[in-house]
Jmol script that loads the backbone (N, CA, C; Angstrom):
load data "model"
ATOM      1  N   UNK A   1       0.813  -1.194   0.000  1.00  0.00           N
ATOM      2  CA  UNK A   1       0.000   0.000   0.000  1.00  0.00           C
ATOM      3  C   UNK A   1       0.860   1.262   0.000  1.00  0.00           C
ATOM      4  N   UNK A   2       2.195   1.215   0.616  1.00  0.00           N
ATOM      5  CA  UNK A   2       3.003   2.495   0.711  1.00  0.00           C
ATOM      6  C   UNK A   2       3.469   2.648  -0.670  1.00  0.00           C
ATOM      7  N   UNK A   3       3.762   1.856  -0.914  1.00  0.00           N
ATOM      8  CA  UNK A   3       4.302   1.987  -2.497  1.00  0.00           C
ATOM      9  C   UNK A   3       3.376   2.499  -3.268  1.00  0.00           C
ATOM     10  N   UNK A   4       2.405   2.176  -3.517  1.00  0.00           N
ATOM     11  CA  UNK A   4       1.159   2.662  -4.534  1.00  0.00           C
ATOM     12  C   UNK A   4       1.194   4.015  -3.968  1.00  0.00           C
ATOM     13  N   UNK A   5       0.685   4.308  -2.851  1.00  0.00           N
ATOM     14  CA  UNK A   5       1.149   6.001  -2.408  1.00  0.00           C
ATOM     15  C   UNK A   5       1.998   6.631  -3.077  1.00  0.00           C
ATOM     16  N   UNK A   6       3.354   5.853  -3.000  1.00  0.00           N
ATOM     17  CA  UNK A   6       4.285   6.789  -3.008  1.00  0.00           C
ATOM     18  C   UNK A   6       4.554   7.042  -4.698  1.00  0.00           C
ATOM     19  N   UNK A   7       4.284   5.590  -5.178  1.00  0.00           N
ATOM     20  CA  UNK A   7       4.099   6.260  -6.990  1.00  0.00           C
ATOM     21  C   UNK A   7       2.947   7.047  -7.317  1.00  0.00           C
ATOM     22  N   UNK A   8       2.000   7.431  -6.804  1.00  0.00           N
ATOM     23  CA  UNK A   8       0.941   8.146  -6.811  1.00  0.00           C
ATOM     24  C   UNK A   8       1.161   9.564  -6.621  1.00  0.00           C
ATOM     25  N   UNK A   9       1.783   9.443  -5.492  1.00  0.00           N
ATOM     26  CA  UNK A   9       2.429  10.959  -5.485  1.00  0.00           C
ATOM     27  C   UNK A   9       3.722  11.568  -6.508  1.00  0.00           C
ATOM     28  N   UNK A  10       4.430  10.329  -6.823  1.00  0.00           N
ATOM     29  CA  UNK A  10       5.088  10.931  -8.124  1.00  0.00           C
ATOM     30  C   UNK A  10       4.301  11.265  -9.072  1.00  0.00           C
ATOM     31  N   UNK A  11       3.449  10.873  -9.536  1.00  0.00           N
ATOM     32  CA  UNK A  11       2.731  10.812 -10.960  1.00  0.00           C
ATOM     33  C   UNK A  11       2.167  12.288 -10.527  1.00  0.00           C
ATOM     34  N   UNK A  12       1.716  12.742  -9.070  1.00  0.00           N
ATOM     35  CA  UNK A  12       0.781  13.789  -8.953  1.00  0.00           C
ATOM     36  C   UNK A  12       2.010  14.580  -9.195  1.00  0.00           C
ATOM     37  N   UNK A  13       3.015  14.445  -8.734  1.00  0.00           N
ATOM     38  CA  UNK A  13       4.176  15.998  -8.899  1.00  0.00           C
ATOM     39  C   UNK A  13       4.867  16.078 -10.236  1.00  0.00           C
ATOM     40  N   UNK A  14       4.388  15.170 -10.898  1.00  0.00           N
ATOM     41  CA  UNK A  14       5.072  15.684 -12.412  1.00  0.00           C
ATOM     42  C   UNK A  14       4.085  15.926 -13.209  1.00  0.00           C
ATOM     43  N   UNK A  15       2.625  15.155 -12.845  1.00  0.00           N
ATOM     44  CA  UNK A  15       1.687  16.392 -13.585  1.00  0.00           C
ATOM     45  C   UNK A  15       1.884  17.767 -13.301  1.00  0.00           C
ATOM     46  N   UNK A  16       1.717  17.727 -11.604  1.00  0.00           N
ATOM     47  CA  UNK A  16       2.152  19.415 -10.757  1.00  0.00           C
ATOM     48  C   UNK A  16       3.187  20.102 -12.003  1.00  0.00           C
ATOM     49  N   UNK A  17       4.409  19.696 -11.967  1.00  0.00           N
ATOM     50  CA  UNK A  17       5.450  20.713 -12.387  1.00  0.00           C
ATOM     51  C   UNK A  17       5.336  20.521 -14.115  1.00  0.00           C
ATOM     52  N   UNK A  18       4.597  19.503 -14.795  1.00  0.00           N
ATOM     53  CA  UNK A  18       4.462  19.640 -16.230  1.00  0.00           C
ATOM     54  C   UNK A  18       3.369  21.243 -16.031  1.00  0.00           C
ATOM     55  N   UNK A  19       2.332  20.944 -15.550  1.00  0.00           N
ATOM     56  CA  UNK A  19       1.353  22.153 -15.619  1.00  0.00           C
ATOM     57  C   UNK A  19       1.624  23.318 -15.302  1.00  0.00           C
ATOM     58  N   UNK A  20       2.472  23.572 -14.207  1.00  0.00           N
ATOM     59  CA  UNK A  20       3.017  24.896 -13.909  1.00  0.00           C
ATOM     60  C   UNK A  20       4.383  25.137 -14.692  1.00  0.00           C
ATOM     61  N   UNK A  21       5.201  24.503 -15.170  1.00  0.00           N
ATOM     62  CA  UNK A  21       6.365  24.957 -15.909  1.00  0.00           C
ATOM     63  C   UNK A  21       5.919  25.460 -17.472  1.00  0.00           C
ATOM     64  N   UNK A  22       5.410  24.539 -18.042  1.00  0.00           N
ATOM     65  CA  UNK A  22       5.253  24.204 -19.347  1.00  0.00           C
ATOM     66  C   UNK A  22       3.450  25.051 -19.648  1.00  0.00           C
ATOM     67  N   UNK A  23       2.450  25.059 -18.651  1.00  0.00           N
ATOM     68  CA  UNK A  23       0.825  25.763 -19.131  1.00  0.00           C
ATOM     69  C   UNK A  23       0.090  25.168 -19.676  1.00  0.00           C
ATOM     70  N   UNK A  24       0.746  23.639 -19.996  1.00  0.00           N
ATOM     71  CA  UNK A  24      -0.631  22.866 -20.684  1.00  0.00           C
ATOM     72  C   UNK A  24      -0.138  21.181 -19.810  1.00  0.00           C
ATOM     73  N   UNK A  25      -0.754  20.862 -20.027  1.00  0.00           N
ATOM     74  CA  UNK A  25      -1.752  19.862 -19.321  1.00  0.00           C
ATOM     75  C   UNK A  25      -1.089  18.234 -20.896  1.00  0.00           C
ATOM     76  N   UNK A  26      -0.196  17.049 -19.954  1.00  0.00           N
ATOM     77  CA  UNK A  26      -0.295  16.167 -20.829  1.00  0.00           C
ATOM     78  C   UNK A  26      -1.222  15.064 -21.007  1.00  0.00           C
ATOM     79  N   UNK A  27      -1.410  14.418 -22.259  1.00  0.00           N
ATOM     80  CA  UNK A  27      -2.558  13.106 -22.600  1.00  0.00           C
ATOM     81  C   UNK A  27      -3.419  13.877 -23.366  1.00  0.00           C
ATOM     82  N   UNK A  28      -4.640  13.088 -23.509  1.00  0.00           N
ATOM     83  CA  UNK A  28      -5.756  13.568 -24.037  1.00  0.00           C
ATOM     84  C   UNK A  28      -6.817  14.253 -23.459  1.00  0.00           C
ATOM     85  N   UNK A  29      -7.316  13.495 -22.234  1.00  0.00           N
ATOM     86  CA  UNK A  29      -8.418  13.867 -21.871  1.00  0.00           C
ATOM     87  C   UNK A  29      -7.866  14.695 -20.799  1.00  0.00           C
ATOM     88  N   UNK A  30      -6.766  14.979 -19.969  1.00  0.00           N
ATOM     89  CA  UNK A  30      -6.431  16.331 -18.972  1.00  0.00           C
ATOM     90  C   UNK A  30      -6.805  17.337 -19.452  1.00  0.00           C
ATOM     91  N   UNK A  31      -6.497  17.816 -20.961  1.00  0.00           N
ATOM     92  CA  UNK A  31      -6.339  19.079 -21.416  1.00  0.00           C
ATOM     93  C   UNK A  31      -7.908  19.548 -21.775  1.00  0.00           C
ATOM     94  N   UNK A  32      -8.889  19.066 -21.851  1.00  0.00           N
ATOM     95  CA  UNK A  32     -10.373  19.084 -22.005  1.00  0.00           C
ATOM     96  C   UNK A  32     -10.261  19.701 -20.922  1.00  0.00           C
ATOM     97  N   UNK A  33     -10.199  18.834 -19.760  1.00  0.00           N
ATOM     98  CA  UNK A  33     -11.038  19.113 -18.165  1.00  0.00           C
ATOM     99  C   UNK A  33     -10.006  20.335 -17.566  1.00  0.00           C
ATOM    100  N   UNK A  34      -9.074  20.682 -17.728  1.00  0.00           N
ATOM    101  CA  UNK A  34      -8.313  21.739 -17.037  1.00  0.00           C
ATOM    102  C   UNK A  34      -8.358  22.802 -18.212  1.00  0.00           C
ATOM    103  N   UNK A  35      -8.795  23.566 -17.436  1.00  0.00           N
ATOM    104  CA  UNK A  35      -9.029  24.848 -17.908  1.00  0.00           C
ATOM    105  C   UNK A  35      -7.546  26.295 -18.030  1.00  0.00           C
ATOM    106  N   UNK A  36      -6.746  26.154 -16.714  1.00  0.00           N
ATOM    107  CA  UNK A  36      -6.221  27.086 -16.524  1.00  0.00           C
ATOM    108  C   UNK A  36      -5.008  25.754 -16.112  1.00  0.00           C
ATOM    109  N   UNK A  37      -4.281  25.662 -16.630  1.00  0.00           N
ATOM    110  CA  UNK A  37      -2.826  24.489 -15.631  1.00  0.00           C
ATOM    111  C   UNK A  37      -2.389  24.568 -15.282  1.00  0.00           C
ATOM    112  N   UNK A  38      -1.887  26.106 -14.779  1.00  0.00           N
ATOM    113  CA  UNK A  38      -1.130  26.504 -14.151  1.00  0.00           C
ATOM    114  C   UNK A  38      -1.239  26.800 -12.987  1.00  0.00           C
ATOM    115  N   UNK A  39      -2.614  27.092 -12.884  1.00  0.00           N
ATOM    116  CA  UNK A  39      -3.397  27.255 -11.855  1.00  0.00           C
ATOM    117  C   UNK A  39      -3.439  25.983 -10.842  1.00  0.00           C
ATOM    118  N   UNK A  40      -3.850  24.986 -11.740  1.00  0.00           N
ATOM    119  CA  UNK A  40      -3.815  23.551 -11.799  1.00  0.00           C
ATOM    120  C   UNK A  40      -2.483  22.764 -10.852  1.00  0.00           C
ATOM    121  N   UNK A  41      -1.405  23.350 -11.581  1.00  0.00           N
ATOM    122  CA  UNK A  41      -0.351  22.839 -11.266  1.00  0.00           C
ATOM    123  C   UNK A  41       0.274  23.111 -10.157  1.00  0.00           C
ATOM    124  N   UNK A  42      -0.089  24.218  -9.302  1.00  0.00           N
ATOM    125  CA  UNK A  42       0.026  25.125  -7.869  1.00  0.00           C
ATOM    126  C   UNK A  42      -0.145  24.099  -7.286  1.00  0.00           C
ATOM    127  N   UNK A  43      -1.915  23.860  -7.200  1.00  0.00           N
ATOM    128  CA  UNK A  43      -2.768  23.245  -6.575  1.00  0.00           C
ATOM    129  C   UNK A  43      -2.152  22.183  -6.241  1.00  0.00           C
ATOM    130  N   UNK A  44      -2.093  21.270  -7.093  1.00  0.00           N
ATOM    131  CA  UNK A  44      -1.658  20.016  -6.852  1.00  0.00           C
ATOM    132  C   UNK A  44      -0.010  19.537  -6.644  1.00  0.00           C
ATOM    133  N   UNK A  45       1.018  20.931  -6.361  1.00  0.00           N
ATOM    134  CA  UNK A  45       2.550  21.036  -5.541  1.00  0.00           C
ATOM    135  C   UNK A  45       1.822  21.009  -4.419  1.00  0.00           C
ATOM    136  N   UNK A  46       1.216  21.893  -4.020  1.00  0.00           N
ATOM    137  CA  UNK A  46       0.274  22.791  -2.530  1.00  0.00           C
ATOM    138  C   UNK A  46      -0.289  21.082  -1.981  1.00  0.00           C
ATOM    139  N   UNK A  47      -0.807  20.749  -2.689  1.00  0.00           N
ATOM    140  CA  UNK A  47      -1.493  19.372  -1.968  1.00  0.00           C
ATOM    141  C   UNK A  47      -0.407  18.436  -1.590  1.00  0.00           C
ATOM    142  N   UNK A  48       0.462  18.012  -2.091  1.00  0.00           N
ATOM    143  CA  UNK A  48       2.027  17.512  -2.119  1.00  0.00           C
ATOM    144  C   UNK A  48       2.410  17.849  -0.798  1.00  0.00           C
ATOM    145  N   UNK A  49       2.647  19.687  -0.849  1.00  0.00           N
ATOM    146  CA  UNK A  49       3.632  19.538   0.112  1.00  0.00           C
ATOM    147  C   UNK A  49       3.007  20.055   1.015  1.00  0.00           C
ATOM    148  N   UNK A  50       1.512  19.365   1.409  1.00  0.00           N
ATOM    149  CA  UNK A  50       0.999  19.868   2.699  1.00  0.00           C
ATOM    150  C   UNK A  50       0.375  18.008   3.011  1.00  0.00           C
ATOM    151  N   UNK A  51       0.733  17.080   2.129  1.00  0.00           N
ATOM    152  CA  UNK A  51       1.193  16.031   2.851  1.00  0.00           C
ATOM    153  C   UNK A  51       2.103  15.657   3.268  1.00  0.00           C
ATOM    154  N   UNK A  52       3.293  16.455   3.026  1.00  0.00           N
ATOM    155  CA  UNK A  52       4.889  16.206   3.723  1.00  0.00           C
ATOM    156  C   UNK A  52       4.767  16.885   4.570  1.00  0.00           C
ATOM    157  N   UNK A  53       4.401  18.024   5.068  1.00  0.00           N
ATOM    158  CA  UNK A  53       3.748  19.019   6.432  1.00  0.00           C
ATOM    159  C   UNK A  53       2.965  18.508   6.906  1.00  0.00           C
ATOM    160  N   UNK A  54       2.096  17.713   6.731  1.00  0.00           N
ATOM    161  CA  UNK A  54       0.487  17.580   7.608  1.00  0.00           C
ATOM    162  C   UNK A  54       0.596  18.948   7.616  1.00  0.00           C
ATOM    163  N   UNK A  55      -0.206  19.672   7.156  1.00  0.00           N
ATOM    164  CA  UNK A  55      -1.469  20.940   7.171  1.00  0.00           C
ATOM    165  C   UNK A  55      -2.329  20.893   6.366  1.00  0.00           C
ATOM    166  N   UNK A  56      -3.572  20.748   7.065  1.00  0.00           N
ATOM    167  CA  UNK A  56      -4.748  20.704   6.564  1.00  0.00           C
ATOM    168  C   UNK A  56      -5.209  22.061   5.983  1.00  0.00           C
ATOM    169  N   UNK A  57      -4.608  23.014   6.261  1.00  0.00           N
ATOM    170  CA  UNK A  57      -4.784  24.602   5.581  1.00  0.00           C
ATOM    171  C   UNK A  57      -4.139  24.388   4.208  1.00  0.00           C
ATOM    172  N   UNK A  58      -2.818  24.189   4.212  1.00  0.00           N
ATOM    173  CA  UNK A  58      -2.367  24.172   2.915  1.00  0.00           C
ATOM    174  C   UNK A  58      -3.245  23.073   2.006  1.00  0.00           C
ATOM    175  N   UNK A  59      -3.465  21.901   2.547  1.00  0.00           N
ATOM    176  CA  UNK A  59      -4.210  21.066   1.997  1.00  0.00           C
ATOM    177  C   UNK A  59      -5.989  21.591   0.989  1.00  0.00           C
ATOM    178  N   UNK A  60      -6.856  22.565   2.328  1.00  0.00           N
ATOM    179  CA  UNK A  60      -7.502  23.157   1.305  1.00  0.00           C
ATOM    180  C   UNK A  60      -7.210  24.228   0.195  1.00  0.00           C
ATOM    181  N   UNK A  61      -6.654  24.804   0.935  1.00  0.00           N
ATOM    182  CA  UNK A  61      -5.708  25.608  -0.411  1.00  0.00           C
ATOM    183  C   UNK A  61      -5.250  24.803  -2.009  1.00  0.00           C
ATOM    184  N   UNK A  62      -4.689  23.528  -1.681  1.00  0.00           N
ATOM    185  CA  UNK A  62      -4.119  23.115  -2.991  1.00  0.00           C
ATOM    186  C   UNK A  62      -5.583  22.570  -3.310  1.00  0.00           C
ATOM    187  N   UNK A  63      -6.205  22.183  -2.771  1.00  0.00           N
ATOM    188  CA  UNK A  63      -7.406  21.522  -3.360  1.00  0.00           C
ATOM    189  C   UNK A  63      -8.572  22.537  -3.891  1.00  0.00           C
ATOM    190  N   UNK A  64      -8.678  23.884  -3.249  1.00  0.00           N
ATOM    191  CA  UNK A  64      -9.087  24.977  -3.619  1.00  0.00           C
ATOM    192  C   UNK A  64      -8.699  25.082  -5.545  1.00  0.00           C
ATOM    193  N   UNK A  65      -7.412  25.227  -5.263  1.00  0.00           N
ATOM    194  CA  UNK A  65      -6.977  25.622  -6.601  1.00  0.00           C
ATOM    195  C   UNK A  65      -6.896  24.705  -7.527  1.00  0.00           C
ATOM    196  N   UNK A  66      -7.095  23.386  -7.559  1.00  0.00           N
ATOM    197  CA  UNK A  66      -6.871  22.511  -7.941  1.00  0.00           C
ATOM    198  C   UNK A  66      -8.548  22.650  -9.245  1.00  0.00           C
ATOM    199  N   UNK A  67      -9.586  22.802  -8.316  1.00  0.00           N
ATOM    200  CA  UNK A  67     -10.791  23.106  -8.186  1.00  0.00           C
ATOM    201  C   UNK A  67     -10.961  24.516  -9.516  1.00  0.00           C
ATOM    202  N   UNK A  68     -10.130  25.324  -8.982  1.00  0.00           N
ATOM    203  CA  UNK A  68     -10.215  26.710  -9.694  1.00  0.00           C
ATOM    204  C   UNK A  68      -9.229  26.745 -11.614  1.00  0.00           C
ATOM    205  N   UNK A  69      -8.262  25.570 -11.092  1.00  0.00           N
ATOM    206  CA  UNK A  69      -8.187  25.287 -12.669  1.00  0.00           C
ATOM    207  C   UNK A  69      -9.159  24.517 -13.564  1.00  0.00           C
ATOM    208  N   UNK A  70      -9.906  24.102 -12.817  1.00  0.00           N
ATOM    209  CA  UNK A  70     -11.144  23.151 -14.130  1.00  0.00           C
ATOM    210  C   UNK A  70     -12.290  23.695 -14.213  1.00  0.00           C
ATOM    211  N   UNK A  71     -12.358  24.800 -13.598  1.00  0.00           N
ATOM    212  CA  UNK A  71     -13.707  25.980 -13.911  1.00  0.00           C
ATOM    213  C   UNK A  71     -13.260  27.566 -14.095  1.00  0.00           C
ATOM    214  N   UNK A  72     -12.175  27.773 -13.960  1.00  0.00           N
ATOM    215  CA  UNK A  72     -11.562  29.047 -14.436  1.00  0.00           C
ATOM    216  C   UNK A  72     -11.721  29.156 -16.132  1.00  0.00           C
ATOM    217  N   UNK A  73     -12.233  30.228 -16.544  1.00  0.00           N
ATOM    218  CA  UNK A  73     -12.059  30.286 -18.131  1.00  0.00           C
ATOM    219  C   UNK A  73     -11.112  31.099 -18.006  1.00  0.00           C
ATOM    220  N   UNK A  74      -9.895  30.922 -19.201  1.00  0.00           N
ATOM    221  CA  UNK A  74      -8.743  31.128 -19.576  1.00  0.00           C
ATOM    222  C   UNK A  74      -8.973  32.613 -19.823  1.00  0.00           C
ATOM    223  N   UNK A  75      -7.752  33.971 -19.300  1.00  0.00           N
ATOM    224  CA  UNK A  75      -8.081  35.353 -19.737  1.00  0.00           C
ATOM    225  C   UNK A  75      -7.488  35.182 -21.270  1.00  0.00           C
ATOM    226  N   UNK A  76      -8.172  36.082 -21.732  1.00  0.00           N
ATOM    227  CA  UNK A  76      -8.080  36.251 -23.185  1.00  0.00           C
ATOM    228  C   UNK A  76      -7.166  37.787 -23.617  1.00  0.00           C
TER     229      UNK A  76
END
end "model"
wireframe off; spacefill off
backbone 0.3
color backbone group
């Protein structure tokens, strides 16, 4: 079970830093549902490293934003 965690959380931090370095979102169907990735990609460092902290503040925060990239429309 730790293991599946712990590749789970890799897979979540290189979506994280693909979305915030790079602004788009990899595969097919990510780039539909995320709206903003960068936004996206905060969120889900923020969720990361508020399970290496235990804080449940940072925790809604990354999940906040996480939230705010798949209903944010992109500024134009």
């Amino acid at each position: 079970m730790a293991l599946v965690l712990v590749i789970l959380a890799v897979v979540w931090a290189v979506l994280g830093v693909h979305a915030l370095l790079l602004g788009r979102m990899p595969g097919g169907r990510l780039p539909r549902l995320v709206r903003q990735p960068r936004l996206w990609g905060a969120g889900a460092l923020l969720m990361l490293a508020s399970w290496n902290v235990r804080s449940p503040s940072l925790l809604v925060i990354g999940v906040g934003l996480v939230a705010l990239g798949h209903v944010m429309k992109p500024a134009r």
